[in-house]
N, C-alpha and C positions, 0 to 999 in steps of 0.2 A: 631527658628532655620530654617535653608532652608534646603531641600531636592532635592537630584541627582539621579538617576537611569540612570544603564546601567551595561555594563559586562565588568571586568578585563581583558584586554589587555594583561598586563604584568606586573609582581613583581619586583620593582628595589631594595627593601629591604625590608628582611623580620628578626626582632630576635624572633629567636627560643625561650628565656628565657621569654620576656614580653609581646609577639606578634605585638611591634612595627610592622607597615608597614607603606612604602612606595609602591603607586601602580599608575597604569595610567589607569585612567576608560575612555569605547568607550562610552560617555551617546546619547540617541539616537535622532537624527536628528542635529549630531554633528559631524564635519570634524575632527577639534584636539582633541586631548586626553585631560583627567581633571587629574593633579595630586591630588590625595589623601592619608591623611596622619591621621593614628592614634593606634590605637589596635584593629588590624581587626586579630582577631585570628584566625588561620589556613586555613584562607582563600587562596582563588586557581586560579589563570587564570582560564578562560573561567565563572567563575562561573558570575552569574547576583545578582549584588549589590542593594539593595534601603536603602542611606545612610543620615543621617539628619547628622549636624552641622553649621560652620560658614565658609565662604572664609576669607582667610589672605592674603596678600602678602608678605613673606617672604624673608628678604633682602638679603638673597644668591638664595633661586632657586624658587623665583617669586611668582605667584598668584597659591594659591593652597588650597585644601578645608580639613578643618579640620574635623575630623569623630567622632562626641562623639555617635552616637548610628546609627548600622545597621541592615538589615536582609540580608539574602544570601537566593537566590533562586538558585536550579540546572538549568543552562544552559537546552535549550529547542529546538537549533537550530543544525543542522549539523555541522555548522563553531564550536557552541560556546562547544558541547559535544565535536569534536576533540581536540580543542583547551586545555580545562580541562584534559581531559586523557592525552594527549601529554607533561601536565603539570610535569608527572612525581611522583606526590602526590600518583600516585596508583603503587606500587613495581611490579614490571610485566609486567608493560603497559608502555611504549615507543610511541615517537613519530612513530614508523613505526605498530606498532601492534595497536594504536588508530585510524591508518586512515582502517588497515583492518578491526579490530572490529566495526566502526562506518557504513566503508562501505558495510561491511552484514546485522548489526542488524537495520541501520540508526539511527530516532529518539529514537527508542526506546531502546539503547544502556543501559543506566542506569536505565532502569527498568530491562533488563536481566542481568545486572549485580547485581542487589538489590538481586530479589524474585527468579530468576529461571540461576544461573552462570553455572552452568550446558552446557549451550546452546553454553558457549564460546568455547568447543571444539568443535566447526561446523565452526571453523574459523581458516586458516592455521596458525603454528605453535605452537597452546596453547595447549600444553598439557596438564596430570593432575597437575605434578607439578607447573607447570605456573600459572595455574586454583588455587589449593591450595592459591599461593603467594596473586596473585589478591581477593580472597575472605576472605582472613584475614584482609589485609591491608584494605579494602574497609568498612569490618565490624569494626575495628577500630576508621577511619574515623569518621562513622554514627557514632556509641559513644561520639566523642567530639561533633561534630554539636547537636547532641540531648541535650549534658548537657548544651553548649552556651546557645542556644534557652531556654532551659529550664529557666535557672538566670537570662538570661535579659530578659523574661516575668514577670519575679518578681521583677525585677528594679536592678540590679547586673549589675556593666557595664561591660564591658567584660576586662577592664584591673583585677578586680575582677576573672571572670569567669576564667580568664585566670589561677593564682592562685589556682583556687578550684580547678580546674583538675585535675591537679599538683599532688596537696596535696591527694584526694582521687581516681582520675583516675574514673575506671567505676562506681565505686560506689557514684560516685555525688550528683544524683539524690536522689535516697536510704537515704542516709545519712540527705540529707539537709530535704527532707519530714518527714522524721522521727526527726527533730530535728531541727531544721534552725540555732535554739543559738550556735551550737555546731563552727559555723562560727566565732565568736567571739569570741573562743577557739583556733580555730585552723590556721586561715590564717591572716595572719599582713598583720596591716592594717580596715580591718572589724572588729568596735568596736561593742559592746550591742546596741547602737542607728542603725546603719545601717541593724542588724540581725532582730530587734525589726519590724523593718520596714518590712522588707523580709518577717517576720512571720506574723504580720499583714497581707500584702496581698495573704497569702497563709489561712488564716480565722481561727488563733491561736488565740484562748481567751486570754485577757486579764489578766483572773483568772488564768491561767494556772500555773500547778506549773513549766514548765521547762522555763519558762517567769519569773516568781519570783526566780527560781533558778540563771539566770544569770543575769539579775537586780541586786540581793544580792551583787553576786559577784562582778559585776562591779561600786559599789558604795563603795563597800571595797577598791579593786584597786584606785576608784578616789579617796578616804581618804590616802590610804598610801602613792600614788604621793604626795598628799600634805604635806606629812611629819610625818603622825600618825604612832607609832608603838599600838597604841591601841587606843579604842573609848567607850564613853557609850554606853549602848545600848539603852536608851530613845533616846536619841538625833539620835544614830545612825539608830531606824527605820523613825524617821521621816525624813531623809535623805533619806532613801530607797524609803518611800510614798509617796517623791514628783517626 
């Protein structure tokens, strides 16, 4: 796969249900913009992309690079923190309250917005309600970006991740540690093989009973697709143990 880095420009399409996007990244030491196109969930203007996949050329809107896996860094720069807040992603903050908030706090905008929001009423017109709105929404945010990051360190690609959130919201994390099979349960789509994998790289024994538990399971399922309403049970563990 090739690899691109640089920071979102601008979102020409984003769905809210799958996190399709469509974006145009500034990569750097680069005049024109790169369209990029794939499941880049909830990602933001200004934020700084480093995206693998392949270039296509697309017989309606040209050469454009396809995204099967990314990371998202916060923006680092004056332009590119306005740019993000101005985004609008943060309920409170507007394009006219992001260039005041950046031009008090500067670079260090979203660390005073992280660890110490407090500090935003030292900036005309935030009050506390303001203050409130902005540090809900903000905490929210971090929520999903933690759970993404989270699944696709474990190989979950984010049209996946996108899905799990969904399904269990903050408790993503929580849930999948405690249990990674419970994916194969719950989100279409991610069968026993895909889970098995996930569990694997999070260092689930093999012996494990909640590993045999959903193996069982999904060897039952693959018999009744095939037509069983019932099975031996000799025949049926040695299905199981291969």
């Amino acid at each position: 796969m090739d690899e691109i880095f640089g920071h979102i420009e601008r979102i020409t399409f984003q769905n809210a249900e799958n996190g399709w996007t469509v974006a145009r990244l500034q990569e750097r030491g680069k005049r024109e913009l790169t369209t990029v196109v794939g499941t880049l969930t909830s990602i933001q203007v200004g934020e700084t992309v480093r995206c693998k996949g392949i270039w296509k050329n697309d017989l309606n809107y040209g050469y454009q690079f396809s995204v099967e896996e990314y990371r998202v860094e916060q923006p680092s720069t004056i332009y590119g923190i306005k740019k993000y807040l101005g985004s609008g992603m943060i309920k409170g903050i507007g394009g006219k309250f992001a260039e005041r908030i950046v031009d008090y706090h500067g670079v260090d905008t979203l660390k005073v917005i992280d660890k110490t929001p407090e500090a935003l009423l030292e900036v005309e017109g935030i009050g506390k309600k303001r203050l409130a709105k902005i540090s809900s929404c903000w905490a929210e945010q971090k929520a999903i970006r933690e759970v993404m990051v989270f699944l696709q360190g474990f190989g979950i690609s984010p049209t996946y991740a996108q899905k799990v959130f969904k399904t269990y919201g903050e408790k993503s994390i929580e849930i999948i540690q405690n249990n990674p099979y419970q994916l194969a349960q719950d989100i279409w789509g991610i069968g026993f093989k895909t889970a098995d994998q996930t569990a694997q790289r999070m260092g689930i024994s093999k012996e494990s009973d909640m590993r045999i538990d959903s193996g069982v399971e999904y060897v039952l399922n693959q018999l009744a697709n095939d037509g069983h309403t019932c099975y031996p049970v000799d025949q049926f563990l040695e299905e199981a143990r291969k």
